[in-house]
N, C-alpha and C positions, 0 to 999 in steps of 0.2 A: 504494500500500500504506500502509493506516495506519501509526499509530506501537505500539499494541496487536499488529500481525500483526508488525511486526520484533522487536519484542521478545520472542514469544512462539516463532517460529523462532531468533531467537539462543540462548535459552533449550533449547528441543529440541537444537538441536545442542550444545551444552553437556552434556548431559544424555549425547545419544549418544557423544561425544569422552570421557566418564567412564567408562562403560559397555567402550567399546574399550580403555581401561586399564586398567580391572579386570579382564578379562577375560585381556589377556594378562601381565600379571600373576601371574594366580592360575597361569595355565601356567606362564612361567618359576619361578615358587615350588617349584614340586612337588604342587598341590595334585591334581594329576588321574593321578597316577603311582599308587598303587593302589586301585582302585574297586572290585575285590573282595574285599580282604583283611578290612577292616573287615566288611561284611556276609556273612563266611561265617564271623569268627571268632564272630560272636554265637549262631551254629549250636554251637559246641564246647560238649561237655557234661564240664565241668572236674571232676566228682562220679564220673568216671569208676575206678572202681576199676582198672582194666588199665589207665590212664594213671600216668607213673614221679608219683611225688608227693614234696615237697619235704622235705626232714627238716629240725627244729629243731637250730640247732646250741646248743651250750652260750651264745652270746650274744644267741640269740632268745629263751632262755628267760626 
């Protein structure tokens, strides 16, 4: 085996040894705990008149 082909596998597995971190990772984070929520709120239509709507208080004003 050349010196180009071990290098280039040390490399890959470097690559994939990252890849398996990242991954579990973003699991233990929380990154994959709601996968719905985001993509149905963008569905809510907030214009909604029959939805309670926020009142200004005297310090919003």
């Amino acid at each position: 085996m050349s010196g180009i082909m071990g290098f280039l596998l040390l490399l890959s597995g470097v690559f994939v040894l990252l890849i398996v971190v990242g991954v579990f990772w973003s699991i233990k984070s929380g990154q994959f705990d709601d996968m719905e929520g985001p993509a149905e709120r963008i569905l809510m239509d907030d214009d909604d008149p029959l939805l309670p709507t926020r009142r200004l208080s005297s310090k919003d004003e």
